[in-house]
Wavefront OBJ file of the C-alpha trace (Angstrom):
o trace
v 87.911 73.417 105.940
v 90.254 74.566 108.935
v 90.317 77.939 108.389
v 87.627 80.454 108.617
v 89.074 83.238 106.117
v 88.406 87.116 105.554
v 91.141 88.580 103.245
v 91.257 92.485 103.597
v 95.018 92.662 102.119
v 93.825 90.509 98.779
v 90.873 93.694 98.513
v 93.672 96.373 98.083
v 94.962 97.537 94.740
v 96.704 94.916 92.239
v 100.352 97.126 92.487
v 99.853 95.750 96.236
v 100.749 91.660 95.378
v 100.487 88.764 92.724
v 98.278 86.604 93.109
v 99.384 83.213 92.492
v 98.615 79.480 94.081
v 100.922 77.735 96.045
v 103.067 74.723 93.728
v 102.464 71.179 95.015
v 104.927 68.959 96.558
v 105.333 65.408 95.832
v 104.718 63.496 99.167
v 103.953 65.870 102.019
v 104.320 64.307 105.788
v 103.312 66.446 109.522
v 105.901 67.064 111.258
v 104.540 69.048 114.123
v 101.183 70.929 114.225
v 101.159 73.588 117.230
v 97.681 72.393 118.826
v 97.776 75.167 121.065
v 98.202 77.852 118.273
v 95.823 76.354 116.683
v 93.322 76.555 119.397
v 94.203 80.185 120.117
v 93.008 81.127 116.630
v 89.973 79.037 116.982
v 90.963 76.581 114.421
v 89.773 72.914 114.367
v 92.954 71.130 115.802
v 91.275 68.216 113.960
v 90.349 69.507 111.040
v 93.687 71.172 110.116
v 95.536 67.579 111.310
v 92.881 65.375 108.961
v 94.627 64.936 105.389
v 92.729 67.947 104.065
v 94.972 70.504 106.566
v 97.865 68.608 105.549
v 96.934 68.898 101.774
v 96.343 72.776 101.994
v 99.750 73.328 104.626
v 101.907 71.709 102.570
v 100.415 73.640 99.516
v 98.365 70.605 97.626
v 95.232 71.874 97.975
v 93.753 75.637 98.208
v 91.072 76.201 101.241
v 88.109 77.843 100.618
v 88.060 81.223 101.032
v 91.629 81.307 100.243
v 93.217 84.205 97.715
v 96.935 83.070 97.900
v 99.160 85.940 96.778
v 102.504 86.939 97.396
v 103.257 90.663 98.518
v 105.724 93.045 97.139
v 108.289 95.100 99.083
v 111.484 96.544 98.495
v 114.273 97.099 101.173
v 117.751 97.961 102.435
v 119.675 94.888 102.450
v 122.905 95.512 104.220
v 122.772 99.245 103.711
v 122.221 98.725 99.816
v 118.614 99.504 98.388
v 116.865 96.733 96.271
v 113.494 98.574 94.620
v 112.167 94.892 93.864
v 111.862 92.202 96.636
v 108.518 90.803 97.433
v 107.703 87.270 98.713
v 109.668 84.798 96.710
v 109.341 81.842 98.587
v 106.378 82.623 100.544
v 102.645 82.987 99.859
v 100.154 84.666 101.876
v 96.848 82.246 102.130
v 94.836 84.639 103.535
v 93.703 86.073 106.936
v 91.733 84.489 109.899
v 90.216 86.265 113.249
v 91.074 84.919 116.042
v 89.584 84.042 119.805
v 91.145 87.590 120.484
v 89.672 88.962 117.763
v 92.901 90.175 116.832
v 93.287 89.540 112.409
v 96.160 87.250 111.510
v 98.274 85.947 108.149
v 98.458 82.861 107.496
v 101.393 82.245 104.903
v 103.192 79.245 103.714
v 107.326 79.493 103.476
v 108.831 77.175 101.081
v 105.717 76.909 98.769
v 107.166 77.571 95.104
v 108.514 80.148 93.337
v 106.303 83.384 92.965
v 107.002 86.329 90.542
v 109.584 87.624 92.835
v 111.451 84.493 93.151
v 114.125 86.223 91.382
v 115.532 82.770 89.481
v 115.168 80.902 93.108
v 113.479 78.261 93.154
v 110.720 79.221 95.728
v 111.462 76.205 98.023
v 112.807 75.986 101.767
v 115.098 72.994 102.627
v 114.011 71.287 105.897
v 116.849 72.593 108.051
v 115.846 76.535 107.931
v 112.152 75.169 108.425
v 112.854 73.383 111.315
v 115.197 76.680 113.102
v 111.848 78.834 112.488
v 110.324 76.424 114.562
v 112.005 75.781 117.134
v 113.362 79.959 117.455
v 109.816 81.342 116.742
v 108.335 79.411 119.428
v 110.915 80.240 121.810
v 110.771 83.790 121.330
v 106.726 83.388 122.093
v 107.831 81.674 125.397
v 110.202 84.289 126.068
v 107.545 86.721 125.826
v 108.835 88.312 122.651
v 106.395 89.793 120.455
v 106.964 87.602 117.135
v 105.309 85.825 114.218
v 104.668 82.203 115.318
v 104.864 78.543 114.014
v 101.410 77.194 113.237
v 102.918 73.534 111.331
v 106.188 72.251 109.245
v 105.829 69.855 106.853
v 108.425 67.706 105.088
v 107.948 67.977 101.372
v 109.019 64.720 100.470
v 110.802 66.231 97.532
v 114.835 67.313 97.596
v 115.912 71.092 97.110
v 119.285 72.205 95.641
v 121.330 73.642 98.090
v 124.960 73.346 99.254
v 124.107 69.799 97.977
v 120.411 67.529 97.753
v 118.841 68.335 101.119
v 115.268 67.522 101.840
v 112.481 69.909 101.536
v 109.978 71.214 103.905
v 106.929 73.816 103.900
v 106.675 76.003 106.987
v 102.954 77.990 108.040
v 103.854 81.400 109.540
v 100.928 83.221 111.421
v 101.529 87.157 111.608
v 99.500 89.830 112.749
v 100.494 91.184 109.334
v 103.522 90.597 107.342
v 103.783 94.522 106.539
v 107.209 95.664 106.147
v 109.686 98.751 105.978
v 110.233 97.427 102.772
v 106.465 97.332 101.899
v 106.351 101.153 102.135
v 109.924 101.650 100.369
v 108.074 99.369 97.492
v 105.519 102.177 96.899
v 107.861 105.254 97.645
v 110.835 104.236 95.318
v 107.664 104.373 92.675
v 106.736 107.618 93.742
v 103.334 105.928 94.104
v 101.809 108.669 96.739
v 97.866 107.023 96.494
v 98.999 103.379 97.069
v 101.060 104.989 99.897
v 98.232 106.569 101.582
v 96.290 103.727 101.081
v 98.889 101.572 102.507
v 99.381 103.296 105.484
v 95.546 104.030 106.149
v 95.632 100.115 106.296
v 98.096 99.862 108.753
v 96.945 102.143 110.948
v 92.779 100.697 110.745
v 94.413 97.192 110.957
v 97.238 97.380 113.778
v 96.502 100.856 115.377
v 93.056 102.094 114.831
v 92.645 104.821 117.680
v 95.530 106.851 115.860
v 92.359 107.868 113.107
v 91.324 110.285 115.868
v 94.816 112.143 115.882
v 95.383 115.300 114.536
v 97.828 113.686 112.518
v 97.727 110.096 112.173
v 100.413 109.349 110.021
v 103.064 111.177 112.172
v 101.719 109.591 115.260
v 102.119 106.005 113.031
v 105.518 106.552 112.960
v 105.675 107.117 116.537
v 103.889 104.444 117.202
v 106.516 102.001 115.026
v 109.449 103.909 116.666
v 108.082 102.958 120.221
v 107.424 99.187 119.445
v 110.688 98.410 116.953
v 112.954 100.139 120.023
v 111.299 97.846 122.891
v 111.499 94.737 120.970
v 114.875 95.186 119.996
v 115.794 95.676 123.830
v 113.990 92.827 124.532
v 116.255 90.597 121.872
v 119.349 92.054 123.587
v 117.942 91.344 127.437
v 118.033 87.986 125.947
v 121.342 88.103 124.275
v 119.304 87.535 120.980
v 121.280 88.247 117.593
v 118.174 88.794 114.475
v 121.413 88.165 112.056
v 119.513 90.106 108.518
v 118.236 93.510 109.807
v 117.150 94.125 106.506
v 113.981 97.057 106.239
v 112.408 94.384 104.705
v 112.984 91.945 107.854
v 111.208 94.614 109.633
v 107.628 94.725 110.583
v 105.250 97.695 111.174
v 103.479 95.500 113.270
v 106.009 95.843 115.968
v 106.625 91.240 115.454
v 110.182 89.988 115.645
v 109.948 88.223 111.989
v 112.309 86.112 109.361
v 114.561 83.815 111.436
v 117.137 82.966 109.012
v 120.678 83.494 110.421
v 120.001 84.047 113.790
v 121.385 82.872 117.385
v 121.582 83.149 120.745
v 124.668 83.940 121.586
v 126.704 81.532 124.347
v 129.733 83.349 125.098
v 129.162 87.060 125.484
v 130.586 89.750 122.971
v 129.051 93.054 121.999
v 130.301 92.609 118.616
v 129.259 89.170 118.229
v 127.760 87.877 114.755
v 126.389 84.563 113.466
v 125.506 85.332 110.038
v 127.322 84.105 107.358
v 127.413 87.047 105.014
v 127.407 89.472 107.708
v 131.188 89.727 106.758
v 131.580 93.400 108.130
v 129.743 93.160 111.745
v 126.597 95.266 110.169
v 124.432 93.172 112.369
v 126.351 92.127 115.400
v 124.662 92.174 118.764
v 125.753 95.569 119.715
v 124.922 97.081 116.417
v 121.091 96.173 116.439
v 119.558 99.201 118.544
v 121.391 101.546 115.728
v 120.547 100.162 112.833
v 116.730 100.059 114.014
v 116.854 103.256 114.215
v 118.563 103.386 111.150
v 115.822 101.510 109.537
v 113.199 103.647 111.183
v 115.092 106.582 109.427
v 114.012 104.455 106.019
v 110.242 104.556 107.040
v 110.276 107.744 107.990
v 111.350 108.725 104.547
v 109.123 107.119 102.893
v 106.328 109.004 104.997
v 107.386 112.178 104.094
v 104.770 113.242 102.025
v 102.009 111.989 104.047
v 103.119 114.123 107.201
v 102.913 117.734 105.482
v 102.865 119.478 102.300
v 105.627 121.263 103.042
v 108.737 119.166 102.881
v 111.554 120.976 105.158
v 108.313 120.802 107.839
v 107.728 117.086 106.954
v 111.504 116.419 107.781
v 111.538 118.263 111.182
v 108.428 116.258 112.107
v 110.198 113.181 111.318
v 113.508 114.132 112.727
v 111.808 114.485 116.050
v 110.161 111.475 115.856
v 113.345 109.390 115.282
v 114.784 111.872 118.071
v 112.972 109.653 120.552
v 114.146 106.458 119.917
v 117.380 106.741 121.508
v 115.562 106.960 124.863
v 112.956 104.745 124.148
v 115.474 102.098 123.569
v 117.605 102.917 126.583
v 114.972 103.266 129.366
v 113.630 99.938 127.674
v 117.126 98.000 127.890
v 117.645 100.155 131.491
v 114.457 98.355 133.031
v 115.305 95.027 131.444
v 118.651 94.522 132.518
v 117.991 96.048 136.651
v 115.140 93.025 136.782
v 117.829 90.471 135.488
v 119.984 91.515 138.450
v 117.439 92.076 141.034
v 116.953 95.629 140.719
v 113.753 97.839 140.258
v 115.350 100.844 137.424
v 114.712 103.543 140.306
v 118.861 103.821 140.422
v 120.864 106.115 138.447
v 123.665 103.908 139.348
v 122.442 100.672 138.051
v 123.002 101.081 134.101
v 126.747 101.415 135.067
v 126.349 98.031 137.641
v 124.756 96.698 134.654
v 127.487 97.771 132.051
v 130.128 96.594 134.684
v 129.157 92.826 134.683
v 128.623 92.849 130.744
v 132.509 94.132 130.702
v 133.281 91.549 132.933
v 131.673 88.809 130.972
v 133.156 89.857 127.717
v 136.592 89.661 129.368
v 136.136 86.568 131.383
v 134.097 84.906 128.366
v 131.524 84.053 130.153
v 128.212 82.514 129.081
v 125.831 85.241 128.564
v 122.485 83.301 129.975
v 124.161 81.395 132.906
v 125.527 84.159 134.050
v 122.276 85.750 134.386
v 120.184 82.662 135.505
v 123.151 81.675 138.041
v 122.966 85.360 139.852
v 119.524 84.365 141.062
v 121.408 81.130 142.428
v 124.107 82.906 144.087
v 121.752 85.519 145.849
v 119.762 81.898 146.740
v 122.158 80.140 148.383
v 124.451 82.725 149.835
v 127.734 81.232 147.603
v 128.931 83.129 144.194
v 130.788 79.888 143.262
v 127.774 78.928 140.420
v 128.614 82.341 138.990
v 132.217 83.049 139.069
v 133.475 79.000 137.802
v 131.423 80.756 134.642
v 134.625 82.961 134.116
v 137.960 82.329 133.017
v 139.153 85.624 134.698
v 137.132 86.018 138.098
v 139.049 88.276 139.781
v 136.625 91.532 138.049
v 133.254 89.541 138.439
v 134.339 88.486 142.474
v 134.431 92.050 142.525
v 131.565 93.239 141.092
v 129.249 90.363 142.910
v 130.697 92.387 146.038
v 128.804 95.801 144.623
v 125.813 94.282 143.480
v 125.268 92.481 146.854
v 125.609 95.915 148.614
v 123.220 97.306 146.667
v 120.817 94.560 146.904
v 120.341 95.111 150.353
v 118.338 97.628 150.103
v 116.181 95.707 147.852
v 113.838 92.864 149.441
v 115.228 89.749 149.111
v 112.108 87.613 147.674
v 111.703 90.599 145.311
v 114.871 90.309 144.057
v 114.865 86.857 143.075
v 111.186 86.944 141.811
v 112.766 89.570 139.420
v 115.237 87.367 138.203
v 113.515 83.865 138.131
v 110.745 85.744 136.032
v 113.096 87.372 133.216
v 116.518 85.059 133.253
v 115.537 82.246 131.071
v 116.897 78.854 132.047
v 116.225 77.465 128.866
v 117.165 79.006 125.330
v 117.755 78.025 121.657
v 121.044 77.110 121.848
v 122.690 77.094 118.649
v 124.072 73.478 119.331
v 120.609 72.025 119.875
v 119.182 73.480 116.844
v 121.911 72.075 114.876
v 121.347 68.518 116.231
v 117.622 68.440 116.213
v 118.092 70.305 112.688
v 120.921 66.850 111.588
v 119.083 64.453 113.226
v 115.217 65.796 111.326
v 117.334 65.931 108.005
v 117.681 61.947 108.692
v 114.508 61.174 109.120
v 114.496 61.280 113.336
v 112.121 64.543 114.160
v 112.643 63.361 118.177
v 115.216 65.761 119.519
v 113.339 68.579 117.253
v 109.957 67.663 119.003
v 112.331 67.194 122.591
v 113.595 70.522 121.967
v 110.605 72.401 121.496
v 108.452 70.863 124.808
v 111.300 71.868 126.726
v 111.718 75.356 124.956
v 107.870 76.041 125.745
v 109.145 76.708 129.414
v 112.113 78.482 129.603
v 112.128 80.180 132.999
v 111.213 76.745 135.092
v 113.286 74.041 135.696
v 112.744 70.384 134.448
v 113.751 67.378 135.471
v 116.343 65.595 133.047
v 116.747 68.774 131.041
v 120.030 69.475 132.383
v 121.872 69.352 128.957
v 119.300 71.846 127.186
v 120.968 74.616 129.697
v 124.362 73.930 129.656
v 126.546 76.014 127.010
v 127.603 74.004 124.374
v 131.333 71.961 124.523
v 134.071 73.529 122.620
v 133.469 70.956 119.733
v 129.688 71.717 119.830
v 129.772 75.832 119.122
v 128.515 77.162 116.306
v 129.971 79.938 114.479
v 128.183 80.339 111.600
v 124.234 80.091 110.661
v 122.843 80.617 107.633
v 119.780 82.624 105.677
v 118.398 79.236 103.743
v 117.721 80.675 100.497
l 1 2 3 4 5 6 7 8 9 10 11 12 13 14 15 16 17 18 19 20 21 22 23 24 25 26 27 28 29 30 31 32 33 34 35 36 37 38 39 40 41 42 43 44 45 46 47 48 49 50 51 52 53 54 55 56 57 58 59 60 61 62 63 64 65 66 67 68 69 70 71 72 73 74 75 76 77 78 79 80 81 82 83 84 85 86 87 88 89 90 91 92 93 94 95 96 97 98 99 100 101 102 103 104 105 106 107 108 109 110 111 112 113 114 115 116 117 118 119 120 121 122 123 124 125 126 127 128 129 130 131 132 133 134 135 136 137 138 139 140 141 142 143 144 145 146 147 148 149 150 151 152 153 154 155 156 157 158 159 160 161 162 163 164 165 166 167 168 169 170 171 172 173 174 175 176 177 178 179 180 181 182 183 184 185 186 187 188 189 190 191 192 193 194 195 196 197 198 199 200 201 202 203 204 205 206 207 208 209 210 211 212 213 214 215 216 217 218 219 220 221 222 223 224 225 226 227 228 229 230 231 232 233 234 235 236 237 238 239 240 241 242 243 244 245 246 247 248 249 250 251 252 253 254 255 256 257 258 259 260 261 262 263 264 265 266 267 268 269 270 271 272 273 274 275 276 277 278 279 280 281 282 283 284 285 286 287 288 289 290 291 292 293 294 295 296 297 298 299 300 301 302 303 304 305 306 307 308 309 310 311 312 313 314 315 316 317 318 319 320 321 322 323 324 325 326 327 328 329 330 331 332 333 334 335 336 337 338 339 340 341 342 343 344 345 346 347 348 349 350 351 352 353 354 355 356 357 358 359 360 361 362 363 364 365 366 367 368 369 370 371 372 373 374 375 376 377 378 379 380 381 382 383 384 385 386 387 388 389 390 391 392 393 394 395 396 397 398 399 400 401 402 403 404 405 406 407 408 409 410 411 412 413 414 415 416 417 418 419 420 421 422 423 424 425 426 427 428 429 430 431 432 433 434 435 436 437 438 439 440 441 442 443 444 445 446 447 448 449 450 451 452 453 454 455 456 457 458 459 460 461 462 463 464 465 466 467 468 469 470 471 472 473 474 475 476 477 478 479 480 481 482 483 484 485 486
C-alpha cells in the first residue's frame, strides 16, 4: 500500500466526524500524480501510480490503515451562520508523516456524498478538479503556505451540473483540514469538553510549544491571528482574490485552502471580484484583510470560555488579541509590496510610493502582475517604455516612475532588482489559461492542463516559448466570472 497511515483525528470523540467509505466510480483514469509531492511525504511514487493507488485515489478501494471519515464544522457563509456544514463532498483517508516529520491529511474531493452532503450529490465535476490543481500548485510555487495537489483523477462517470459534465476525484494533502468552522461546530452546541479537546489538538498537532504558556489557548489565538494576517498579505502581494472567505474556508493551520471561485486578477481594482455569488463585493480583493479579521473575531468567540472563567475578562483578552491584527497585516503587506518595487520597508515614505502606483494602475487599468514584473525591466534597461505601454493613462505612472527612481538611488542597484526578480512572479494562474486547459481536459485533451502546470512550477524565471503564459489575456479571453463547483 502507498501510504503509511497514523490517524490521530479518527481517535477523537464520535461528535468530532462520520465515519463513512468513500463511493466508487465507474471507470477511474490518472490524470496527473505530483511525483514530487509524493516523494516529499515519502510515498512510493510507484506504488501510489500502480493500479492499487489509482483504485484507492479515485475511491475504489480503501488502504490499509485507512479510517475514512468526513469532519463536521459549521461556519459563516457570507456573514450568515450555518450550525451544520461538515465535509459533504470530501472524505478524510487518514494521516501520513512525512520526510519532515511534519503530520499531513490526506482527503479525497469529489468522493460521494457523506452525511453532510446536504441533498448534493457528493461528486466534483472535472473542471473545479482540474482549477485546484493547477491554483494549489501555483500558490506552493509562489511560496504561499497552502494545502497541495497530491493526484486528479477522471471518474469516468458524468455529474449533473449546469448540464452532463464529466467527473473527477481530486487528493488534497493538508497539514490539517481544521477550520473556524470546526470550532463554531462545537460552540453553537455549547459543547465546552469537545471544545477543549479540540483545541488541545490543535495546539499538540500544529503548535506544540504553546503547552508551556501560561495560557495556551489565548496565545492559540495569537498564534492564528499572526499566520491568517500574513497569508492574506501574501494573496494580495500577489493580487490573489480567495473568492468564499467563509470561517469554514479558513484554516487554523495558517494553509490557504478551498479553491473554488478564485482568480488572479489581470487588470487591477481594489474592489475587484470573481465569484459568482459574491453579488455584493463581500469578498473583493480589497475586502479580504477585513473580513479575516472579521473571521478571527468568529474564533475568538468561540474561545471564550477556554481563555477565563470570567467572561467580561475573557472578552478583553480576546479584544486585544484581534487588536493586533491590524498591524500584523499592514507591516506584512508594508514589507511585501517595498521588495516588489525595490525597496527594503526601512521608509516611512514607501507605503504611500506604494499606494501611489496601485492608484495609478487602477486608473490607467493596468495589469496588476506586469506591472510589477516589468518595473524590474525598466530599472534593467534604463527605459520605462515596458511599463508605461501597460497603461491607458500614463501621464500619473510617467510620473510616479520619476519618484520611485529617485528614491531608488539610494538603494543598490543589484539589490533592487534581486528584490524584485525574487517576489514579482512572471508566471501566474491566469484565469484564461485555466479556462482553456479546464475546456480542453473536459474533451478529453489533459495537454495544456499538464503544459500549464510545468510552466506554473516556476513562476519567477523565465522560459523559453512561454511567452503567452505571461501575457494578460485578449479582451475576448477575460474572465469575469468563476465558480464554487458544487
Amino acid at each position: 500500500m502507498p501510504f503509511t497511515f497514523d490517524n490521530t483525528y479518527a481517535r477523537l470523540p464520535d461528535a468530532f466526524f462520520k465515519r463513512i467509505a468513500p463511493a466508487p466510480v465507474g471507470a477511474p483514469v490518472m490524470i496527473r500524480l505530483n511525483d514530487s509531492l509524493a516523494a516529499e511525504l515519502g510515498i512510493d511514487v510507484a506504488e501510489l501510480a500502480s493500479p492499487t493507488g489509482l483504485a484507492i485515489l479515485s475511491g475504489n478501494q480503501q488502504a490499509d490503515g485507512s479510517e475514512p471519515l468526513a469532519m463536521a464544522y459549521s461556519g459563516h457563509q457570507f456573514g450568515g451562520f450555518s450550525p451544520q456544514l461538515g465535509d459533504g463532498r470530501a472524505i478524510l483517508l487518514g494521516e501520513i508523516v512525512g520526510n519532515d516529520g511534519v503530520r499531513r491529511d490526506v482527503q479525497l474531493k469529489g468522493s460521494g456524498p457523506t452525511p453532510f452532503s446536504r441533498r448534493g450529490d457528493g461528486r466534483s465535476a472535472l473542471g473545479p478538479v482540474l482549477r485546484e490543481y493547477i491554483i494549489s500548485e501555483a500558490m506552493a510555487a509562489l511560496g504561499v503556505p497552502t494545502t497541495r495537489a497530491l493526484a486528479v483523477v477522471a471518474s469516468g462517470d458524468h455529474v449533473v451540473r449546469e448540464g452532463m459534465m464529466p467527473g473527477g476525484v481530486f487528493t488534497r494533502v493538508a497539514q490539517s483540514h481544521i477550520r473556524i468552522g470546526t470550532f463554531q461546530w462545537f460552540a453553537a452546541r455549547q459543547d465546552l469538553d469537545n471544545l477543549r479537546v479540540l483545541a488541545d489538538y490543535v495546539i499538540a498537532r500544529h503548535y506544540p510549544a504553546l503547552q508551556q504558556e501560561e495560557n495556551p489557548y489565548l496565545a492559540l489565538l495569537n498564534k492564528v491571528i499572526e499566520r491568517q494576517a500574513r497569508l492574506i498579505a501574501h494573496w494580495i502581494q500577489l493580487g490573489f482574490i480567495h473568492g468564499v472567505m467563509n470561517t469554514d474556508n479558513m484554516t487554523v493551520s495558517g494553509e490557504t485552502i478551498d479553491y473554488g471561485p478564485c482568480a488572479f486578477m489581470d487588470t487591477y481594482h481594489p474592489a475587484k471580484t470573481f465569484s459568482s455569488i459574491d453579488h455584493q463585493g463581500r469578498y473583493a480583493f480589497g475586502n479580504q484583510g477585513p473580513i479575516g479579521q472579521w473571521n478571527l473575531t468568529r474564533f475568538a468567540e468561540t474561545l471564550l470560555p477556554l481563555l477565563h472563567a470570567d467572561q467580561n475578562t475573557a472578552i478583553a483578552m480576546a479584544e486585544a488579541a484581534l487588536d493586533t491584527f491590524t498591524d500584523l497585516h499592514q507591516t506584512a503587506l508594508q514589507t511585501r509590496f517595498a521588495a516588489r518595487i525595490g525597496l527594503e520597508p526601512d521608509h516611512a515614505d514607501d507605503w504611500s510610493l506604494v499606494e501611489s502606483l496601485l492608484q495609478a494602475m487602477a486608473d490607467g487599468k493596468a495589469d496588476f502582475t506586469l506591472v510589477f514584473r516589468h518595473l524590474a525591466t525598466a530599472l534593467d534597461s534604463g527605459s520605462d517604455d515596458t511599463v508605461t505601454r501597460l497603461f491607458n493613462q500614463p501621464t500619473a505612472i510617467v510620473a510616479w516612475m520619476n519618484v520611485w527612481r529617485t528614491r531608488l538611488q539610494h538603494v543598490g542597484r543589484s539589490q533592487s532588482l534581486a528584490l524584485m526578480r525574487s517576489t514579482n512572479p512572471v508566471y501566474i494562474p491566469r484565469n484564461h489559461r485555466i479556462e482553456e486547459a479546464i475546456k480542453a481536459g473536459n474533451a478529453g485533451d489533459f495537454k495544456p492542463f499538464h503544459r500549464l502546470n510545468q510552466v506554473l512550477q516556476h513562476p519567477f524565471t523565465e522560459q523559453a516559448d512561454c511567452s503567452e503564459y505571461e501575457a494578460a489575456p485578449a479582451p475576448d479571453e477575460v474572465v469575469h466570472a468563476t465558480f464554487c463547483g458544487t
